[in-house]
C-alpha positions as CSV (number, residue, x, y, z in Angstrom):
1,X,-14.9,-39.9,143.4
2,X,-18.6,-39.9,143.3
3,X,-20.6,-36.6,144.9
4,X,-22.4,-39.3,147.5
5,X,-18.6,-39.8,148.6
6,X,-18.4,-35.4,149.2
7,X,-22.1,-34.6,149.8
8,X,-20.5,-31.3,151.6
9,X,-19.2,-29.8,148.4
10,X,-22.8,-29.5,146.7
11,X,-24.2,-28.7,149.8
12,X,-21.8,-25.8,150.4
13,X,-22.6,-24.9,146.8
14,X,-26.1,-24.7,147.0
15,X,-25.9,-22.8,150.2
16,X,-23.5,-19.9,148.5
17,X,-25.8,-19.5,145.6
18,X,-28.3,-18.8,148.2
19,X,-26.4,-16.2,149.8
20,X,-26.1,-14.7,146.4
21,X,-22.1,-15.2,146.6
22,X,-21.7,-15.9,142.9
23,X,-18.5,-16.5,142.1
24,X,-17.9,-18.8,144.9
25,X,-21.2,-20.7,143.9
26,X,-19.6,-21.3,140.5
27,X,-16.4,-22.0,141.8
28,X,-18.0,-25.1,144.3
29,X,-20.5,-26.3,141.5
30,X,-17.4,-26.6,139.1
31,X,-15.1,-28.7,141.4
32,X,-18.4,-30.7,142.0
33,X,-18.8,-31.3,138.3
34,X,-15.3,-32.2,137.8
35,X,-16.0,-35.2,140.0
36,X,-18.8,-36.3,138.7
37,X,-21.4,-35.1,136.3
38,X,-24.2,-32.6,138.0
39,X,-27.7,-33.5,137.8
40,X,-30.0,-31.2,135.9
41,X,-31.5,-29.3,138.9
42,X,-28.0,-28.7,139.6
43,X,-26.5,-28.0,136.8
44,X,-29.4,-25.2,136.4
45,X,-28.0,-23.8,139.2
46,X,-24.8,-23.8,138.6
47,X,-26.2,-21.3,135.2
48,X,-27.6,-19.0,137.7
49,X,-24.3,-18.5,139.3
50,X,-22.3,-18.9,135.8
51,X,-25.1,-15.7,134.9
52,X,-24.6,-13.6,137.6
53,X,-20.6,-13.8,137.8
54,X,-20.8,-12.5,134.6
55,X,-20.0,-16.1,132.0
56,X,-22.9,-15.6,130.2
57,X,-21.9,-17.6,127.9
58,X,-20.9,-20.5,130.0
59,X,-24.4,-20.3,131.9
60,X,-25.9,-20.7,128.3
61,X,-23.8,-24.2,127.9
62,X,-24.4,-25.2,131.7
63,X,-28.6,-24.7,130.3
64,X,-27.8,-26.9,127.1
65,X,-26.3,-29.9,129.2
66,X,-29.4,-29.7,131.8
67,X,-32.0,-29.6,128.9
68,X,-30.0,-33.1,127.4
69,X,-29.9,-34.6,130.4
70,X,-33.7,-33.9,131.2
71,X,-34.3,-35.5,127.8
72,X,-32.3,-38.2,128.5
73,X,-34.2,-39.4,131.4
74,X,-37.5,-39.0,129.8
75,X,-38.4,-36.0,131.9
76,X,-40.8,-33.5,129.4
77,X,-41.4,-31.1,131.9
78,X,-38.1,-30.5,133.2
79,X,-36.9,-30.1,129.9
80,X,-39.5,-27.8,128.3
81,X,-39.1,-25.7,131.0
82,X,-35.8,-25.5,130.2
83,X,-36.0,-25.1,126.6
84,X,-38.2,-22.0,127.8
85,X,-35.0,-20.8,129.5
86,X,-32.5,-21.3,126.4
87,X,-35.5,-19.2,124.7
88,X,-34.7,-16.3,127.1
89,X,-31.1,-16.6,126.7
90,X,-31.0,-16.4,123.6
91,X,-33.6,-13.7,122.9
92,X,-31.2,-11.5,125.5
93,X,-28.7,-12.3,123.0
94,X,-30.7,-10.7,120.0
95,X,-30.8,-14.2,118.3
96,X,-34.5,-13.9,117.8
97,X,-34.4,-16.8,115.0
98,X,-33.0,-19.4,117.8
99,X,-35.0,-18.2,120.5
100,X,-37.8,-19.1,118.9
101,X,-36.7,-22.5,117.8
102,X,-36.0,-23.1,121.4
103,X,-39.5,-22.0,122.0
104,X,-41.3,-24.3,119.5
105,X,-39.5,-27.3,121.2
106,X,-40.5,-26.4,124.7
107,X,-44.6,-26.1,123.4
108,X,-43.4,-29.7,121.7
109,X,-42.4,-31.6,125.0
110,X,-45.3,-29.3,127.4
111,X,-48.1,-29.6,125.1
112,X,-49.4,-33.3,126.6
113,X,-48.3,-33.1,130.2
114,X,-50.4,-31.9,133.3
115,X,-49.9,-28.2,133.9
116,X,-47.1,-27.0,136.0
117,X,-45.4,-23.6,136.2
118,X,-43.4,-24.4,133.1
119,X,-46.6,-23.9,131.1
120,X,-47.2,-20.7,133.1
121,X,-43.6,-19.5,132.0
122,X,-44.1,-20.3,128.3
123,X,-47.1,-18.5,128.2
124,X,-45.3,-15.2,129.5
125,X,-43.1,-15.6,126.9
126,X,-45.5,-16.4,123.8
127,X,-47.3,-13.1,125.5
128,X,-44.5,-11.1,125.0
129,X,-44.3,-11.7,121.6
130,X,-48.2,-11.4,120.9
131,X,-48.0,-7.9,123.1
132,X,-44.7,-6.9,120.2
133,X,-47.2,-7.8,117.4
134,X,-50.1,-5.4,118.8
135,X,-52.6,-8.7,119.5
136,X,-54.5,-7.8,122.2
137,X,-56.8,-10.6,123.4
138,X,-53.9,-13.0,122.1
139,X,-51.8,-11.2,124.8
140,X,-54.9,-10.4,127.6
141,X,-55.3,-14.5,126.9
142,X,-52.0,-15.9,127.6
143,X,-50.9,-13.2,130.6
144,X,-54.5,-14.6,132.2
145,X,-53.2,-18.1,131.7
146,X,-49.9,-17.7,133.3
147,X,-52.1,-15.5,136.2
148,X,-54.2,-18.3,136.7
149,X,-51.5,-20.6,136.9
150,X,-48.8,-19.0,138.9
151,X,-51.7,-17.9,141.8
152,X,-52.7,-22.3,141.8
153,X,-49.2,-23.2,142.5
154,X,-48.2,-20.0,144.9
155,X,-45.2,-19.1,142.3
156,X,-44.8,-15.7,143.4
157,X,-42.1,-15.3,140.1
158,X,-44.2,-16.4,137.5
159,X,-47.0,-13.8,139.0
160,X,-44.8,-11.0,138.7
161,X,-43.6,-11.4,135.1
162,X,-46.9,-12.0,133.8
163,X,-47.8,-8.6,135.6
164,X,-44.7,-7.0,134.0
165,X,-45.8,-8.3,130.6
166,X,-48.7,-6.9,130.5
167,X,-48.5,-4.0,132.5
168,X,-45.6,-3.1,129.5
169,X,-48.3,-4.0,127.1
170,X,-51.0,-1.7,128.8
171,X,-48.3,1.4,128.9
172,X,-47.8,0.7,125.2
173,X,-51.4,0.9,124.2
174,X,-52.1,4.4,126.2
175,X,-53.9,2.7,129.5
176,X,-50.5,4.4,131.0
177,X,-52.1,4.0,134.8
178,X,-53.5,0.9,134.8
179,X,-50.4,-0.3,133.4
180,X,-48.2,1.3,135.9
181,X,-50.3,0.1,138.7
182,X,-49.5,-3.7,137.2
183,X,-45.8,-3.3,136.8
184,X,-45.2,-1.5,140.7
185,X,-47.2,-4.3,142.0
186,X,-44.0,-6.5,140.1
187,X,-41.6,-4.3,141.2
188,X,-41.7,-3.5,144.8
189,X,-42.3,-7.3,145.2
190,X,-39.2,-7.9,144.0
191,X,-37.4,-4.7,146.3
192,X,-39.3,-6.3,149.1
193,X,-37.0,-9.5,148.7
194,X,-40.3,-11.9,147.6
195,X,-38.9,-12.7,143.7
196,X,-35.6,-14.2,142.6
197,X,-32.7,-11.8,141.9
198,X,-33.6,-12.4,138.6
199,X,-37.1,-11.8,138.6
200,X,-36.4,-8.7,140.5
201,X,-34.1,-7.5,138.3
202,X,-36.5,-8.0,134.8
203,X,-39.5,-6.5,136.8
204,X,-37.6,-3.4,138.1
205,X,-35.7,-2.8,134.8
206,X,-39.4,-2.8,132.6
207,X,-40.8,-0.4,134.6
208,X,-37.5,2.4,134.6
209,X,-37.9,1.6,130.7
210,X,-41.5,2.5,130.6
211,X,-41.7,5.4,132.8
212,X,-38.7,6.8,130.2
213,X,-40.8,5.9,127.0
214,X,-43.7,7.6,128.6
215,X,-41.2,10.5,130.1
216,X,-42.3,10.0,133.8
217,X,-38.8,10.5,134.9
218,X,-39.3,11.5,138.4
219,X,-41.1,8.1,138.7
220,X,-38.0,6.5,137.2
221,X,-35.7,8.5,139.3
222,X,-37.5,6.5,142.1
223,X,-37.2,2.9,140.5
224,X,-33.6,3.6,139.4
225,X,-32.7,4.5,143.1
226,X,-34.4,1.8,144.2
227,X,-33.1,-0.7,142.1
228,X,-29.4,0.6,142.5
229,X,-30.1,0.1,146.4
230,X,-31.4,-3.6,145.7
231,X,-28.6,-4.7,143.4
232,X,-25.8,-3.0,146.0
233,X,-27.7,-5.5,148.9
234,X,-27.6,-8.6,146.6
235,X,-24.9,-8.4,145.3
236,X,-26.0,-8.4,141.9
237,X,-24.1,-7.4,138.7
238,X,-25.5,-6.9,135.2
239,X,-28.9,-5.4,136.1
240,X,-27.2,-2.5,137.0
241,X,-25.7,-2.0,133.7
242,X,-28.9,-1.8,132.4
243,X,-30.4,0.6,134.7
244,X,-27.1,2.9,134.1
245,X,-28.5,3.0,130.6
246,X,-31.9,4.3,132.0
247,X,-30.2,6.5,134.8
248,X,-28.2,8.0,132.4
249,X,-30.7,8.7,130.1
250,X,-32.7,10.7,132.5
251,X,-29.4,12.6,133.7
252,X,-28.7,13.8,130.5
253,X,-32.0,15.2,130.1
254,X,-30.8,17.4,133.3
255,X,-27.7,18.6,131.1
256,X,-25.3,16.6,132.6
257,X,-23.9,15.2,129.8
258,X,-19.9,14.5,131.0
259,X,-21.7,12.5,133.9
260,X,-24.1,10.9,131.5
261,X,-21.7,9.5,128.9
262,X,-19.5,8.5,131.5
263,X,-22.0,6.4,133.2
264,X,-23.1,5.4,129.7
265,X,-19.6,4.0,128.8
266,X,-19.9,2.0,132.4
267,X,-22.7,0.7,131.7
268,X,-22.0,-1.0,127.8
269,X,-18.5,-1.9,129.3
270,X,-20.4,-4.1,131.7
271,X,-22.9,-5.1,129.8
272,X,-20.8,-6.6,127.4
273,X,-20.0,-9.7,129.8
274,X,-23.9,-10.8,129.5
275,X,-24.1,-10.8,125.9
276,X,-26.9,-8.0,126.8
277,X,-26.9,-6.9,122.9
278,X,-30.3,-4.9,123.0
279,X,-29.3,-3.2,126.3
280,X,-25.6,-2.5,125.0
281,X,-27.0,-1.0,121.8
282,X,-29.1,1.3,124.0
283,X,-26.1,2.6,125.6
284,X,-24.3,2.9,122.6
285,X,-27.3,4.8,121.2
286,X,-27.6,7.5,123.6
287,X,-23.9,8.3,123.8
288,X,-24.3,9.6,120.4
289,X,-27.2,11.5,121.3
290,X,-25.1,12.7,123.8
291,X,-22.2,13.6,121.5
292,X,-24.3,15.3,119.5
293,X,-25.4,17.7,122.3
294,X,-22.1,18.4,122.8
295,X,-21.3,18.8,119.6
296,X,-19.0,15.7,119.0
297,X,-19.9,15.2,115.5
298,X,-17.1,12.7,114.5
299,X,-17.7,10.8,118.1
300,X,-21.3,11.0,117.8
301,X,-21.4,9.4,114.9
302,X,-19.1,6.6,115.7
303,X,-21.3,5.7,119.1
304,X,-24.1,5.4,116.6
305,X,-22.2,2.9,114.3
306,X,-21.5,0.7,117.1
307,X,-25.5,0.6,117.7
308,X,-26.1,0.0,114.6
309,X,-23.7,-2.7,114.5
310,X,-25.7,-4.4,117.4
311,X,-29.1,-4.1,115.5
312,X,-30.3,-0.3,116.6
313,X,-31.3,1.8,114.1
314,X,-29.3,4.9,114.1
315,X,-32.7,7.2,113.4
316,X,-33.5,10.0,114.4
317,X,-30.1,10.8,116.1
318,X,-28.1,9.7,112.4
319,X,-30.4,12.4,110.5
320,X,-29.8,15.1,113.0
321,X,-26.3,14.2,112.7
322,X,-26.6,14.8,109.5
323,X,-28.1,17.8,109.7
324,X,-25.3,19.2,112.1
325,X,-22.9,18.4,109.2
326,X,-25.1,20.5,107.1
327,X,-26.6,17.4,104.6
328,X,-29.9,18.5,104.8
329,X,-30.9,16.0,101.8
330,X,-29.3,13.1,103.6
331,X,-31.2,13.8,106.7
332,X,-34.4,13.7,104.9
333,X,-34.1,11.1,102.6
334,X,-33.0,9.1,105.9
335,X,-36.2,10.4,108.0
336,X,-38.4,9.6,104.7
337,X,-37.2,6.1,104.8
338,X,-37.5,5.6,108.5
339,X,-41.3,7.0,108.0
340,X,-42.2,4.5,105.1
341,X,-41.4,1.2,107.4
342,X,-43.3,2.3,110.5
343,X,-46.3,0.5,111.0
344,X,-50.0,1.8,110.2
345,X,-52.5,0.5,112.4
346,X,-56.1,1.0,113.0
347,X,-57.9,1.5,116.6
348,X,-56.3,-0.2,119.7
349,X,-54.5,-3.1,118.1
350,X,-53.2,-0.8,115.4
351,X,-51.9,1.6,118.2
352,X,-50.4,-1.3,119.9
353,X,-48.5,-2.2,116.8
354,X,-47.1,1.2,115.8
355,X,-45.9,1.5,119.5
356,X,-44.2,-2.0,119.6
357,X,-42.7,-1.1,116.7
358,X,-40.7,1.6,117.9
359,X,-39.9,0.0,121.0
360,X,-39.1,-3.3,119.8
361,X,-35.5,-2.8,121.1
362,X,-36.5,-1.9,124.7
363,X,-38.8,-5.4,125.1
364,X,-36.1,-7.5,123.9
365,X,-33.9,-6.5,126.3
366,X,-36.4,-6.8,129.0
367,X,-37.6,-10.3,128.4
368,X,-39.3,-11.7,130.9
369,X,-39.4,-15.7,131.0
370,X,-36.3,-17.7,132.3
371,X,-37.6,-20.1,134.6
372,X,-34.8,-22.8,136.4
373,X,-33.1,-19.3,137.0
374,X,-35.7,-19.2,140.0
375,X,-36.3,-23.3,140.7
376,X,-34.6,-26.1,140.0
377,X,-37.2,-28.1,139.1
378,X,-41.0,-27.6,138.2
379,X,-44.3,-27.6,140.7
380,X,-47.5,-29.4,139.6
C-alpha cells in the first residue's frame, strides 16, 4: 500500500510527535514505514521520537537513511544539515573521531549553497570546538555567524544555542556574568515553551553545568527545579537523567549522600538508554566521590573504574582514594601525573584553554547542534 492510499497514518504521526507523545509517534511512523519507505523530512522525525522514547540507537539509523536519501535526490542542504545532526549524535556518544568526519562532510555539501539555517547550525558546532581549544575570536566569529543568521531567518533554536555556546565559553574564560546573562536568556526561552524540547533541554542542562563548575549552586538549585518542572510537562525523558547528575551533585554538597547516590544511580541507569557516555561517566564519577565520603573505599573505587571505563579520568577522587587506603606515594605520583598534562596557557586564550581542559567532559555532554531534531527541513 502506498502512504497516498493512508494519508491519516502520517498525519496522525506527525500530530503525536507534536503533542510530545513519543512512543506513540514512533509506533505510527514505523507502521508508516513498513508500508512504504518515509521521506527524509519524515524519517527525521521519526529520529526525534526514536530519541526521546529512549532507542538512541535506532534514532541514529533513522538519521543515516534520511542523510542517503537527501543525497540521493541531489538535495546538499538537506543533507549537510543532516550530516551536522549525525555529528551531534555521535559526539553524545563520545565518538569524537566520527563526529568529526560527519562534520567535514556536512562543510563539504554546505560550503557552495545559499545560506540557510543549516550553515547557522554547523557554525555552532565548529564554535564549540574552537571555544574547547581556548580560540577566542575563532569562537566570538562563528557564534556571531550563526547570531546573524538565526535572527535573518527568525530560527528562534539556532539563536539559543549559539547563546549557550558562547555564554559556556564566556563562564569558562572568567566573564562569569556576562556569560550567565547569555545562557538564561537560552534557558528561560526554552522554559517559556519558544525552543524545541531538544533545544530546551541542551540550553537548560549547560547552564545547571556551569553554575556547578563556577559553584553558584543556589542559582542551579533554580535551573534544576525549573527544568525538572519542564521535563514533567513535556513529557520528556533523558534530559532529566542529566540534570539528576547535576541535582545530585549539589545535594551531596548538603550532606545528603544516601539521597545523592541514590539519585545518582537513577540517573546513569537512565542515561544508559541514550548512549549519553559523557553524562553517564559524570554520574559514575561522583558516586565515588560519594563513596568516598562515606567511607566506601572498595565501592568507591569501583564507581570510579566504571568512569574511567567511559573515558573520565578517575583524578582527583582516585588519589584521595588512595590516600584513604594509606598509599601516600600512589596518590602523589597519580596527582604529579595529572599536573604534567594540564595545559599551560598565557593571558585570555591561555586561560580559556586550561579551563576547557578540565571541563572537556562537561561540553561533550552538552553539545549543542542537532538540527532536523527541531525542523524537518531547512529555511533559506
Amino acid at each position: 500500500m502506498a502512504l497516498t492510499d493512508n494519508p491519516d497514518l502520517l498525519s496522525d504521526a506527525r500530530s503525536a510527535l507534536r503533542r510530545n507523545e513519543w512512543q506513540s509517534a514512533l509506533g505510527l511512523f514505523a507502521e508508516a514505514d513498513a508500508e512504504r519507505s518515509l521521506s527524509g523530512q519524515d524519517l527525521s522525525a521519526m529520529s526525534v521520537a526514536a530519541w526521546f522514547a529512549g532507542q538512541a540507537d535506532r534514532a541514529v539509523e533513522l538519521k543515516e537513511r534520511a542523510f542517503k536519501l537527501y543525497q540521493a535526490q541531489e538535495d546538499p542542504v538537506a543533507a549537510g544539515a543532516t550530516a551536522v545532526d549525525l555529528s551531534y549524535e555521535y559526539a553524545h556518544k563520545g565518538m569524537m573521531s566520527v563526529a568529526s568526519a560527519w562534520l567535514r562532510r556536512a562543510e563539504k555539501l554546505l560550503v557552495d549553497q545559499p545560506e540557510t539555517n543549516a550553515h547557522g547550525y554547523l557554525a555552532v558546532m565548529k564554535a564549540r570546538g574552537a571555544a574547547a581549544s581556548g580560540e577566542v575570536d575563532a569562537a566570538t566569529a562563528l557564534v556571531e555567524t550563526a547570531l546573524r543568521i538565526g535572527n535573518r531567518l527568525g530560527d528562534a533554536d539556532l539563536l539559543a544555542l549559539a547563546r549557550t555556546v558562547l555564554g559556556s565559553f564566556r563562564v569558562a574564560i572568567g566573564d562569569v556574568d556576562g556569560g550567565f546573562d547569555l545562557l538564561e536568556e537560552a534557558a528561560i526561552a526554552g522554559i517559556g515553551g519558544e525552543l524545541s524540547p531538544f533545544t530546551t533541554g541542551v540550553a537548560c542542562c549547560n547552564i545547571i553545568s556551569a553554575c556547578r563548575d563556577v559553584s553558584d549552586y543556589q542559582r542551579a538549585r533554580e535551573w534544576t527545579e525549573a527544568t525538572d518542572k519542564w521535563c514533567l510537562r513535556e513529557s520528556v525523558a533523558g534530559f532529566p537523567g542529566i540534570c539528576r547528575v547535576h541535582r545530585a551533585e549539589v545535594v551531596a554538597l548538603g550532606g545528603a549522600w544516601k539521597e545523592a547516590e541514590e539519585e545518582l544511580q537513577r540517573a546513569t541507569s537512565e542515561l544508559h538508554a541514550y548512549n549519553a557516555t559523557p553524562p553517564m561517566s559524570d554520574g559514575f564519577y561522583a558516586i565515588g566521590e560519594i563513596r568516598l565520603r562515606k567511607g566506601d573505599v572498595a565501592g568507591a573505587e569501583e564507581a570510579l573504574r566504571q568512569a574511567h571505563a567511559l573515558g573520565k579520568s578517575p583524578q582527583p577522587a582516585l588519589a584521595m582514594l588512595r590516600l584513604a587506603e594509606g598509599k601516600a606515594a600512589a596518590a602523589a605520583g597519580r596527582d604529579q601525573r595529572r599536573a604534567a598534562r594540564e595545559p599551560v596557557g598565557q593571558g585570555v586564550a591561555g586561560e580559556a584553554a586550561s579551563r576547557s581542559g578540565r571541563n572537556r567532559d562537561r561540553q561533550r555532554r552538552s553539545l549543542p547542534g542537532p538540527t532536523s531534531r527541531q525542523r524537518a527541513g531547512c529555511s533559506e
